[in-house]
C-alpha positions in Angstrom: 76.2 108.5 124.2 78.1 111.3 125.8 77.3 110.2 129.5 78.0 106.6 128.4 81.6 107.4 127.1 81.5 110.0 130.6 81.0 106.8 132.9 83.5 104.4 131.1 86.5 106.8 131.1 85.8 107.6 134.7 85.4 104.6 135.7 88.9 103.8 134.1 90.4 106.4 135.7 89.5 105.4 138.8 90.6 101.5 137.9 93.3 102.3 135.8 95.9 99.4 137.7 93.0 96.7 136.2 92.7 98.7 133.3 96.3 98.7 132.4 96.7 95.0 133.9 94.1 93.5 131.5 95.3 95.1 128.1 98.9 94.2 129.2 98.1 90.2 129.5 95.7 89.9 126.3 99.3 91.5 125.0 101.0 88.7 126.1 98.1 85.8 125.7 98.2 87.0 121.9 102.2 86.9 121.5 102.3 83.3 123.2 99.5 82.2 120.9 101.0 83.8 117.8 104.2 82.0 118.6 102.4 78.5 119.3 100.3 78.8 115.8 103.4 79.4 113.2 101.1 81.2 111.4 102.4 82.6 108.2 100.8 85.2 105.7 101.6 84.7 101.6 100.7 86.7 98.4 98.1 84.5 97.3 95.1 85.4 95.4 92.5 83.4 94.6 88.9 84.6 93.5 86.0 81.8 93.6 83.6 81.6 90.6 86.1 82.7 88.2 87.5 80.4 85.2 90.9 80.4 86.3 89.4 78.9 90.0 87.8 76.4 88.2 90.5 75.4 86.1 92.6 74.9 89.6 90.1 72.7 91.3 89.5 70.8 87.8 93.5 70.4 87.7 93.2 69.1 91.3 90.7 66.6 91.0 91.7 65.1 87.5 95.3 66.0 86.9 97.0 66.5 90.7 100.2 66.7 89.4 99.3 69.8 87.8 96.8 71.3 90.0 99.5 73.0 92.4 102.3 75.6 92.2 104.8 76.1 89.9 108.3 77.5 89.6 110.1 78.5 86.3 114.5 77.9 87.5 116.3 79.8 85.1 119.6 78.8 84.2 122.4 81.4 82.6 125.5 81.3 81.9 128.2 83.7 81.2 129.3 84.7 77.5 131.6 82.7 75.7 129.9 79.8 77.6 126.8 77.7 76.8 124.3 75.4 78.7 124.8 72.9 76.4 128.9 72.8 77.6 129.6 69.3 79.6 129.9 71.5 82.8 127.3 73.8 83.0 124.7 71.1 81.4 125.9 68.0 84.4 125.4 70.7 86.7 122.0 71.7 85.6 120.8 68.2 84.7 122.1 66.6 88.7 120.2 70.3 90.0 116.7 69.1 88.4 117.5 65.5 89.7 117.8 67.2 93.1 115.4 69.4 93.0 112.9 66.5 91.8 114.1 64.6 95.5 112.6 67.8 97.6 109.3 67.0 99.6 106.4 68.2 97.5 107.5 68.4 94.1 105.7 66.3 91.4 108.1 66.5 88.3 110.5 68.3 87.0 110.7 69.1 83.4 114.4 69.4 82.5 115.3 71.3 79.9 117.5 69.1 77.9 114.7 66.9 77.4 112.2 69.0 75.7 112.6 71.8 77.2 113.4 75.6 76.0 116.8 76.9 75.4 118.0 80.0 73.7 119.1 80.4 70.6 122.3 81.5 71.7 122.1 78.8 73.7 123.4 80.8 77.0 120.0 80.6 78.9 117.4 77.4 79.9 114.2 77.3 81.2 113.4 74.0 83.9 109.5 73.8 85.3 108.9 72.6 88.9 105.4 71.1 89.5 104.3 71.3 93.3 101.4 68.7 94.9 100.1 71.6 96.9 99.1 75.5 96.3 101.6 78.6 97.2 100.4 79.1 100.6 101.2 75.5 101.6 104.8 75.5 100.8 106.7 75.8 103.5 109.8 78.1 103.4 111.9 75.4 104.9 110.9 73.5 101.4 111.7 76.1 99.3 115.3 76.0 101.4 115.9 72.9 100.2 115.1 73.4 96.5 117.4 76.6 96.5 119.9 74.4 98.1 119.5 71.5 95.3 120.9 73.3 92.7 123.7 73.7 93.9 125.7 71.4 91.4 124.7 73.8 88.5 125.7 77.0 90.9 129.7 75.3 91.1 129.6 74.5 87.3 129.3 78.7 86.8 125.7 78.8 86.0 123.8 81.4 87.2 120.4 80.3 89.3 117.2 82.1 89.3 113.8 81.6 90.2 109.9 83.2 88.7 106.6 81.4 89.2 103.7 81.5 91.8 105.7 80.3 94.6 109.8 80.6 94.6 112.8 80.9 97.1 111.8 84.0 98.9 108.9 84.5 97.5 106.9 86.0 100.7 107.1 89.4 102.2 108.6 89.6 105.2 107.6 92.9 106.6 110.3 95.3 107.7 110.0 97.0 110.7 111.5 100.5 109.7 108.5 102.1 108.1 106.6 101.5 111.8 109.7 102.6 113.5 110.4 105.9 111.4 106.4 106.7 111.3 106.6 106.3 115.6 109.6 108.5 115.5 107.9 111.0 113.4 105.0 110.7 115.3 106.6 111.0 118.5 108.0 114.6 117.5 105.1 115.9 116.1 103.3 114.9 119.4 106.0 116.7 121.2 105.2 119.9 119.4 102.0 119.6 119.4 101.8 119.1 123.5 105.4 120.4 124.9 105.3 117.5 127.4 107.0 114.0 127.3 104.2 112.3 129.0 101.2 113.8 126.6 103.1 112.8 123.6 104.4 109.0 124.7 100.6 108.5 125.7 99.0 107.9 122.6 102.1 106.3 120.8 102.3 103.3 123.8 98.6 102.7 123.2 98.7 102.7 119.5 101.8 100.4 119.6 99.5 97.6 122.1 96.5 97.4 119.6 99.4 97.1 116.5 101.0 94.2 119.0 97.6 92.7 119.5 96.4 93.0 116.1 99.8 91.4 114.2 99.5 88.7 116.7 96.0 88.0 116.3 96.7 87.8 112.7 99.7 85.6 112.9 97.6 83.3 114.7 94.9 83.2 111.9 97.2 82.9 109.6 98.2 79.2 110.7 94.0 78.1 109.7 93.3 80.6 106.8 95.0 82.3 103.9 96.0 85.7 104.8 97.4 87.8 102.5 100.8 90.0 103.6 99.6 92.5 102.6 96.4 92.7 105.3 99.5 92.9 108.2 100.7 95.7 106.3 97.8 98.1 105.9 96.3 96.9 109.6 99.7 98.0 110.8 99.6 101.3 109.0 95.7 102.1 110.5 96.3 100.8 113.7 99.3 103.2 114.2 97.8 106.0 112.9 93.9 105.5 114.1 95.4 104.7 117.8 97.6 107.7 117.7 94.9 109.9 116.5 92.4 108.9 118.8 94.5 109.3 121.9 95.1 112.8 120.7 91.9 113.9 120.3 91.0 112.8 124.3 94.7 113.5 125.4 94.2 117.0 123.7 90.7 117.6 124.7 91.8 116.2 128.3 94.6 118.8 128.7 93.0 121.7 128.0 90.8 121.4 130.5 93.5 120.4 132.8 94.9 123.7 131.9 92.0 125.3 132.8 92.4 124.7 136.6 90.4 121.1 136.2 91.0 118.2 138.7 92.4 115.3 136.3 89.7 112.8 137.5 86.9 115.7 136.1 89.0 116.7 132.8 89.0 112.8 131.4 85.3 112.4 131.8 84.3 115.8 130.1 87.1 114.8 127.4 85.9 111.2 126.5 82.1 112.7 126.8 82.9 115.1 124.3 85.8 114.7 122.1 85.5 110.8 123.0 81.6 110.9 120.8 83.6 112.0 117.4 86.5 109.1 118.1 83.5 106.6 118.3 81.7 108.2 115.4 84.9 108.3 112.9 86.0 104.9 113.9 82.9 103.6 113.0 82.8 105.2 110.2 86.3 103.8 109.0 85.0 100.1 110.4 82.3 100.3 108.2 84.1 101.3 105.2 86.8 98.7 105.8 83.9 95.4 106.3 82.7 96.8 103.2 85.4 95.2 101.2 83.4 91.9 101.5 80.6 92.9 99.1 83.3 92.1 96.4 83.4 88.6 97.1 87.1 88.4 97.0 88.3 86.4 100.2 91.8 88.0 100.2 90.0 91.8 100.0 87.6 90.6 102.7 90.1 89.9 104.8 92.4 92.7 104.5 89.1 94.7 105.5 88.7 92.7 108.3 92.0 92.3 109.6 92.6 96.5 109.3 88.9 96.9 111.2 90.1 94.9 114.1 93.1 97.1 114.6 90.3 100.3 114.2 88.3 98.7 116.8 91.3 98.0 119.1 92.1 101.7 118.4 88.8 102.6 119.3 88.8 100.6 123.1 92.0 101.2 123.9 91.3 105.7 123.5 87.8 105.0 125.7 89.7 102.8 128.0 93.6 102.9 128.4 94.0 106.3 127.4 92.0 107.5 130.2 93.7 105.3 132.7 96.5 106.5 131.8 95.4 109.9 132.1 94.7 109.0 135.5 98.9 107.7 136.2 99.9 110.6 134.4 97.4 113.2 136.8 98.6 116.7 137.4 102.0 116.3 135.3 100.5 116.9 132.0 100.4 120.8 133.0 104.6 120.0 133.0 106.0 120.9 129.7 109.3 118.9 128.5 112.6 120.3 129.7 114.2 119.6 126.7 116.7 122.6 125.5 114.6 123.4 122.4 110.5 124.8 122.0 110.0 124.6 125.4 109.1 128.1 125.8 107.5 128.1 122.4 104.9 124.9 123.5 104.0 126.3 126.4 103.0 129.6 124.9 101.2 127.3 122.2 99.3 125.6 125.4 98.2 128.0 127.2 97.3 130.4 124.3 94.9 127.7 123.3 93.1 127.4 126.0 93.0 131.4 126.9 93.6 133.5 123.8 93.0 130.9 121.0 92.2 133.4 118.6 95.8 134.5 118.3 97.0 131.0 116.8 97.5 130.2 113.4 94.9 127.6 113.3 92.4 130.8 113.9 93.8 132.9 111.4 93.1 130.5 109.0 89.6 129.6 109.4 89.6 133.7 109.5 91.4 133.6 105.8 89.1 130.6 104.3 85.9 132.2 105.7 86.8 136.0 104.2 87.4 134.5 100.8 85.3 131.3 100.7 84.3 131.8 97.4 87.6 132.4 95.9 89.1 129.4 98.2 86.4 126.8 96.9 87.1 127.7 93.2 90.5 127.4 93.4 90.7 123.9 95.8 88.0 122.1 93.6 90.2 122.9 90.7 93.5 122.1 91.8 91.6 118.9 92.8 90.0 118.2 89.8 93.6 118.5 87.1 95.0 116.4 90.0 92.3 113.4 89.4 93.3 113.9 85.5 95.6 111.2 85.2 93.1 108.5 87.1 91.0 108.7 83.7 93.9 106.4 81.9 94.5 104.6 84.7 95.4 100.4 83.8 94.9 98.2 86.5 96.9 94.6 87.2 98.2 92.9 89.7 101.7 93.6 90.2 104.2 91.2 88.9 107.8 89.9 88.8 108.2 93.3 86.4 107.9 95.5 89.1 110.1 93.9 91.3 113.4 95.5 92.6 116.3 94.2 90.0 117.4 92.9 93.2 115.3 90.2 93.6 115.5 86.6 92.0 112.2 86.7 90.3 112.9 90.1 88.5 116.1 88.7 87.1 114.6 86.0 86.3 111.8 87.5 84.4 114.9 89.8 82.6 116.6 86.7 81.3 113.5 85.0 80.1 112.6 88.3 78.6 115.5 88.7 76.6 116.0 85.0 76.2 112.9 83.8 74.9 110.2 87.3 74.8 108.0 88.2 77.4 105.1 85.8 76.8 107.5 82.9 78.5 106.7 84.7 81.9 103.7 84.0 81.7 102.5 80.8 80.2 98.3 80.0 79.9 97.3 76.5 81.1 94.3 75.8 78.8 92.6 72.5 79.8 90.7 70.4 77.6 87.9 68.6 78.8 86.5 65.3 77.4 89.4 64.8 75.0 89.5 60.6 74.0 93.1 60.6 71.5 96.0 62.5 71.9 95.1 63.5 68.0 92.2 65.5 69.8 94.7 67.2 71.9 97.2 68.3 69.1 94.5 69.8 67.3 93.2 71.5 69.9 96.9 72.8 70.5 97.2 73.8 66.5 94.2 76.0 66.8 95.1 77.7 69.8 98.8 77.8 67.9 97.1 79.9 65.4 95.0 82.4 67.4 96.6 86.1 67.1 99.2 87.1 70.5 99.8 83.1 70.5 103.6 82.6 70.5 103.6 78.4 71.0 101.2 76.1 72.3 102.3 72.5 73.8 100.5 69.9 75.2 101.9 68.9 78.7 99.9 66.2 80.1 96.8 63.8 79.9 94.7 62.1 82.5 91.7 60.3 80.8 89.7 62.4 79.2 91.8 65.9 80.6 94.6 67.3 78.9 96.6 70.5 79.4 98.1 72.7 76.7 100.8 75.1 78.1 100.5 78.1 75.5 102.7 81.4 75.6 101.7 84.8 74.9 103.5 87.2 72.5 103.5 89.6 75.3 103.7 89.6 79.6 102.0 88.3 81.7 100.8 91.9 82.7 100.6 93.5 79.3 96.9 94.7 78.4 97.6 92.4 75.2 97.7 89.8 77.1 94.5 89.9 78.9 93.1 90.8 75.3 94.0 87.3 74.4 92.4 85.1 77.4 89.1 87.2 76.9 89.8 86.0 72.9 90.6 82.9 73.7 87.6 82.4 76.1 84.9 83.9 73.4 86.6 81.6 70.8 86.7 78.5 72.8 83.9 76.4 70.5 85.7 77.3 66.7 89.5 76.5 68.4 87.6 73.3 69.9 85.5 72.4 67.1 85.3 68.9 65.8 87.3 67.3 69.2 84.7 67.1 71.3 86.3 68.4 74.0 85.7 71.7 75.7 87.9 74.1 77.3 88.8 76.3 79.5 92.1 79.2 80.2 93.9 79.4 83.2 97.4 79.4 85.0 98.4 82.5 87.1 98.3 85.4 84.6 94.9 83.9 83.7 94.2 84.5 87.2 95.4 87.3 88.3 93.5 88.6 84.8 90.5 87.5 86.5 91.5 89.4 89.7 91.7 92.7 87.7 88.5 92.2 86.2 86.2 91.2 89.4 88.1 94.1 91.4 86.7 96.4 88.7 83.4 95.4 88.5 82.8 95.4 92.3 84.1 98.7 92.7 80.9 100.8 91.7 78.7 98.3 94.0 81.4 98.5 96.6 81.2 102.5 96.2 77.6 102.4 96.8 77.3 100.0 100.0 79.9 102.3 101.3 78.9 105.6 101.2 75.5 104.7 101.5 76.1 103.3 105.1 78.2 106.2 105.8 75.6 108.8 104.4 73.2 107.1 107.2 76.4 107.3 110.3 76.9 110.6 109.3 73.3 111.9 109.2 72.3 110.2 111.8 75.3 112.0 114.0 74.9 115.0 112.9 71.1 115.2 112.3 71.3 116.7 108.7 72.0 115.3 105.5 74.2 118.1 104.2 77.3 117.2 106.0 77.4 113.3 105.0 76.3 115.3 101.1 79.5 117.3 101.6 81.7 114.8 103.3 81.0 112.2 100.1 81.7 115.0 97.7 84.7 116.4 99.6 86.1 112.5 99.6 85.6 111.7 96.2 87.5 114.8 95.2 90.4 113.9 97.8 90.6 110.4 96.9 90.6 111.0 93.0 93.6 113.7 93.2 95.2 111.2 95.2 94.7 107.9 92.8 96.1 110.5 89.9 98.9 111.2 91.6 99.5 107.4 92.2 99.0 106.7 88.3 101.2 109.5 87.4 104.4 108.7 89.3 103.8 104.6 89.3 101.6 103.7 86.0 103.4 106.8 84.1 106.8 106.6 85.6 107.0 110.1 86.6 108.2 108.8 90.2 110.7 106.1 88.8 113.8 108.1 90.3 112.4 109.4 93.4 110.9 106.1 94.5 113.1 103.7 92.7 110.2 101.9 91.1 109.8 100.5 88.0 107.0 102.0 85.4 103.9 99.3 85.9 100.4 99.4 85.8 98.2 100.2 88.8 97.4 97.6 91.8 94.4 96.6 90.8 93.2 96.5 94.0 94.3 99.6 94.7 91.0 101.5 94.3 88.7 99.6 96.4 91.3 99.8 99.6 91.9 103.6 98.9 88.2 103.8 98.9 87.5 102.2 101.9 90.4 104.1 103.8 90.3 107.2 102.4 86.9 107.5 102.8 87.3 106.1 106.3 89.9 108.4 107.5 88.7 111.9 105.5 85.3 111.1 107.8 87.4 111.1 111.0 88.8 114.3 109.8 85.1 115.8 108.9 83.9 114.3 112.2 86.0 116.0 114.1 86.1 119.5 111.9 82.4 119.8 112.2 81.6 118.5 115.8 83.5 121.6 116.8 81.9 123.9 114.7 78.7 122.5 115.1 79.2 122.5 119.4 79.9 126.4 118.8 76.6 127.0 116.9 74.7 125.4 119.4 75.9 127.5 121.9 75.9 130.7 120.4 73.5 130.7 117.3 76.0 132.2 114.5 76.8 130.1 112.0 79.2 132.3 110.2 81.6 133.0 113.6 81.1 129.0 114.3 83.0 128.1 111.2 85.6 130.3 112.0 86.0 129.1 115.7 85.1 125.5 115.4 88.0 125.5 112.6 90.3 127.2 114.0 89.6 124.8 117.8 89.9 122.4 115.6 92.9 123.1 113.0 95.6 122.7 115.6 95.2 118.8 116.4 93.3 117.8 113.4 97.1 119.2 111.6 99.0 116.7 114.2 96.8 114.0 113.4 96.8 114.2 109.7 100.6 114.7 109.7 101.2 111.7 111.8 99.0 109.7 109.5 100.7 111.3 106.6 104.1 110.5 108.4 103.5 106.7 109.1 102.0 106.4 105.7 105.1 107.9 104.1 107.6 106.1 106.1 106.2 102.6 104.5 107.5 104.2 100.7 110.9 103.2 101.5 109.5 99.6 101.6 111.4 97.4 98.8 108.2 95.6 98.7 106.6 97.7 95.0 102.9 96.7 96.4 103.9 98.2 99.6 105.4 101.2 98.5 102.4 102.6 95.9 99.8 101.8 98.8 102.4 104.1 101.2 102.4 106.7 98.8 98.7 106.3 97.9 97.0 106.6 101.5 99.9 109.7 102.4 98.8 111.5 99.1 95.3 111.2 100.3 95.5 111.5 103.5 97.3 115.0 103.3 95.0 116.3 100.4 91.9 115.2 102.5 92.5 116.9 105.9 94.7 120.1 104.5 93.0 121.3 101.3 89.1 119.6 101.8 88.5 119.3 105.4 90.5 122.4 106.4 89.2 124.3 103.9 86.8 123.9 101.3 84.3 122.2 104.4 84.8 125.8 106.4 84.2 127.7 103.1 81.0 125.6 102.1 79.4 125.9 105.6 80.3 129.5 105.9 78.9 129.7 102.0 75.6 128.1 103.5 75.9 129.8 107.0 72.7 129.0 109.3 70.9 126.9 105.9 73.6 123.9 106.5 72.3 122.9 109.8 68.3 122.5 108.6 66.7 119.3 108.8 63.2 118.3 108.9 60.6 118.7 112.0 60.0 115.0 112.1 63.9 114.2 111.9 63.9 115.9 114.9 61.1 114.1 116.6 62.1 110.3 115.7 66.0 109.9 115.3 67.5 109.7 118.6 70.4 112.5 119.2 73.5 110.8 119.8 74.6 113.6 121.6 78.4 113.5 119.5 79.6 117.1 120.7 78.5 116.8 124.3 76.4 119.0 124.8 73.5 117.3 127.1 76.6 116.2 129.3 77.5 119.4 130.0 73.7 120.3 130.4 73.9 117.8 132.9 77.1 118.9 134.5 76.3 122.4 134.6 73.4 121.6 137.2 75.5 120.1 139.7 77.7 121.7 142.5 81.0 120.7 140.6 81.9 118.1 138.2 82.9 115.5 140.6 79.0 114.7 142.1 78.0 114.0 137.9 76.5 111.0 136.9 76.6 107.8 138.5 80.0 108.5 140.6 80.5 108.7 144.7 82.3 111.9 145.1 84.0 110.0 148.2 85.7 107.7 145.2 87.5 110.1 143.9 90.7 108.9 143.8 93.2 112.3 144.5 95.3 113.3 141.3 98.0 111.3 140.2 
């Protein structure tokens, strides 16, 4: 694989106008397209094979009128003034008129005509019914419904909005997190290489595959549901695997420019070498990522694939453009930045890495982690370990109007109604009943489910034939765990609430669904876990030719990723962040798991990949396994610290996100990101393999004999180079092509 990824950066180098010219127009091909499509992501989740699903396409086929969206308008007014006043209830009453005129809607239920008011008669509730699902609403129609009520607006009333699909109800990404994460990124780079042009390399590149892959799924988005949140977390991996990957080549690349290498023979010997761990970690993560779609959950499946096409556009454009633009940048990468401050400093950093690298800090660790390996393990696994504590009461839902910023119209709205009505009204059940003949059928079936425990009120809202639907409200939210208590009661108890009707029935509505979310997420998750690592164990093993590192990288992960998903419960679920992040105490994204899984575990191989490639290149070449684990970590510390801090940065910088889905998936991938590559791969991997010493690389005679080596640390290449007159004759390349530096 090494002379492959040799041949392709060379011959990039060398071609590096087409090179640049090509990636440049499927930029632009992508952004016209994107524009053409109108494409728009949404917060829709649906889960086929669930009840809830079925109740939907049952609602849609017998009862259409019910089988869309809906939207709960909440109307308040201030004290001293009721709803039932002539002014505020003619402006409320022409509102619902209006609103019932918009494109889309069904009916209206008004709420003078059946509908709830408060006690103190200062807040009521009016139901919109929508033809067609959340994701079909167009914003421009949700425009005009906001802009319908404004009679009841001018008569004092205050105007809010809660439901599956309301006036600003989609999440339109910001684009400071990228921004501040680039900025970030773009310093650390600088002090990492001292020169302007080594650290804007990888940060151009990264930013063409995000362009590329936010187009790509703007264009999508026009033919298939796409969740929001899948531009969100492809964004944040195709920033931080593009930046990453470019500075493992850039970083190899230099060095041996430093050396006294031509340009043209550096790029090949960095791609050929550091260029086999990029290909093996970001296969790694791509593999983890298309795992999502063993859960079954189209929304999940796409997120994985949406966030593996900005891996794999990572991945082409470090083999391709990166080189290439080696190849413009030529002899000035030896040019350290004339800025006024750490000039002096980076250069002494560069050149002390490539001819004293002992002295750095990066070496003095591995020396530190090494001497007291035993002492280091203890003491990381355990800090680990009381960090995973909290994940053991973790609660999982998906997030709701509750978590919310105050700020927006669905978390007053859920206030109100809270305090107006109880909680329950937030989240209504639609239970359909199925073969019902009499409307006496259908109020007793809506007296028995009146009398089940949790039940606040249960009202029969419609009949088609032989369909009705009961609207009943919980005693509790739409996200409490009492709640999701009573659908699982209500669905074991459907024959005694149904008996003598003949009907059956069945629970859904949105809480019912996003119930049935939670509950699929969870039960995938162990399968998911096992397709996962056992594809990785077989990447891994077959990369390194032993099954003790993919053995340690699982164990090392699972450590990582469980400190990190405790932190996340204890400062969201517990509330112990609800200052610092100006969050509101909630449970945890129930989806949650299954991405941190598939990216953690993606990202803490890259890390491991590119750890152990070095060590394992320095046992090779000098047989001590011991001294390899401290020089392969401390080669190794220095850019595998600016990678995981740029990750950590760009992950950090989407926490100030108003978005609360946003902002715990931010927090979660930074928290394990940083705990992965500082306290595992950093150190407990060096103080296990030094632990194990020469025992770590063993692997069966017949291993040996019929898995191919993949070559991942380079070292046939520079076999092969080592028996030519000079660098330049290698391979398959015409010294007389050899395009002079720069």
């Amino acid at each position: 694989m090494s002379t492959y990824l040799f041949r392709i950066a060379r011959w990039s180098f060398h071609r590096r106008r087409r090179v640049l010219a090509a990636w440049l127009i499927i930029v632009v091909v992508m952004i016209i397209v994107a524009g053409a499509s109108g494409g728009k992501t949404n917060d829709e989740f649906t889960i086929p094979g669930t009840e809830s699903q079925h109740v939907t396409d049952l609602l849609e086929q017998k009862l259409p009128a019910l089988g869309g969206a809906q939207t709960t308008v909440v109307f308040a007014t201030p004290n001293g003034v009721k709803v039932t006043d002539p002014g505020p209830m003619s402006g409320i009453e022409q509102s619902m008129a209006n609103i019932a005129k918009v494109p889309g809607v069904s009916q209206v239920a008004d709420p003078f005509q059946g509908g709830p008011i408060s006690q103190n008669g200062q807040v009521a509730l009016g139901n919109v019914q929508w033809t067609k699902q959340p994701a079909d609403i167009k914003d421009s129609t949700l425009d005009q419904m906001k802009a319908a009520v404004a009679p009841a607006e001018a008569a004092g009333v205050q105007v809010e909005y809660n439901g599956s699909v309301y006036p600003g109800w989609r999440v339109v990404p910001s684009e400071l997190p990228e921004l501040v994460g680039l900025i970030i990124a773009f310093i650390i780079l600088l002090i990492t290489f001292g020169s302007l042009a080594a650290s804007g390399l990888p940060i151009m590149t990264a930013v063409i595959g995000v362009l590329i892959t936010v187009m790509t799924i703007t264009a999508l988005a026009a033919v298939m549901t796409i969740a929001s949140t899948s531009t969100t977390v492809a964004i944040m991996l195709g920033l931080s695997t593009g930046i990453d990957y470019g500075l493992f080549i850039i970083g190899r690349h230099r060095d041996g420019v430093l050396r006294g290498m031509r340009p043209y023979d550096a790029v090949g010997l960095a791609a050929g070498t550091a260029g086999g761990s990029v290909v093996f970690a970001a296969l790694t993560v791509i593999i983890a990522l298309c795992g999502l779609a063993v859960v079954g959950i189209p929304f999940l499946t796409i997120m994985g694939v949406a966030a593996a096409g900005a891996v794999f556009l990572s991945l082409l454009l470090s083999l391709t453009l990166i080189p290439a633009m080696l190849g413009f940048a030529g002899e000035r990468l030896k040019n350290f930045s004339r800025l006024p401050f750490g000039r002096d400093h980076s250069e002494r950093i560069a050149k002390q890495s490539v001819q004293a690298p002992e002295k750095s800090r990066g070496w003095r660790w591995a020396r530190f982690v090494v001497h007291h390996r035993i002492t280091v393990l203890i003491t990381g696994v355990l800090a680990l370990l009381v960090l995973a504590l909290p994940a053991t009461q973790v609660e999982l839902g998906l997030p709701g109007a509750s978590s919310n910023p105050k700020s927006n119209t669905s978390r007053k709205a859920y206030d109100i109604t809270t305090a107006a009505f109880g909680p329950g009204f937030n989240g209504p059940l639609l239970v359909v009943a199925d073969g019902v003949t009499s409307q006496q059928q259908v109020q007793q079936i809506a007296a028995g489910l009146a009398k089940q425990p949790g039940v606040a009120a249960a009202t029969p809202v419609a009949q088609n034939g032989d369909t009705a639907v009961i609207r009943v409200i919980p005693t509790t939210g739409p996200n409490d765990t009492q709640t999701a208590t009573l659908v699982h009661h209500l669905r074991d108890n459907r024959t005694a609430i149904a008996a003598g009707s003949g009907a059956s029935i069945l629970i859904g509505g949105l809480t019912a669904s996003n119930i049935d979310v939670s509950a699929k997420l969870s039960s995938a998750l162990p399968i998911f876990l096992a397709v996962v690592i056992g594809l990785a164990f077989i990447l891994l093993t077959f990369a390194f030719r032993t099954i003790w590192v993919p053995i340690k990288s699982i164990i090392g992960f699972l450590l990582s990723v469980g400190a990190a998903f405790g932190c996340t419960v204890a400062l969201f679920q517990w509330g112990w962040g609800q200052t610092l992040f100006n969050v509101t105490k909630s449970e945890t994204i129930s989806f949650l798991p299954i991405i941190m899984i598939a990216i953690i575990f993606g990202l803490s191989s890259d890390y491991e990949v590119f750890v152990v490639s070095r060590i394992k290149e320095d046992f090779t070449q000098k047989g001590d396994a011991v001294e390899a684990v401290r020089r392969g970590t401390g080669r190794a510390a220095r850019v595998v610290t600016a990678a995981a801090l740029i990750m950590f940065s760009i992950f950090v910088a989407f926490i100030v996100s108003p978005t609360p889905t946003i902002k715990v998936i931010g927090f979660s991938f930074a928290a394990g990101v940083f705990l992965d590559a500082f306290v595992v791969r950093l150190t407990l991997v060096p103080a296990v393999m030094a632990l194990a010493k020469s025992g770590f690389w063993y692997h069966p005679q017949w291993f040996a004999k019929y898995v191919p080596d993949p070559d991942i640390e380079g070292e046939q290449l520079q076999e092969q180079l080592e028996h030519h007159e000079g660098v330049a004759a290698t391979i398959d390349v015409d010294p007389r092509e050899i395009p002079p530096a720069g």
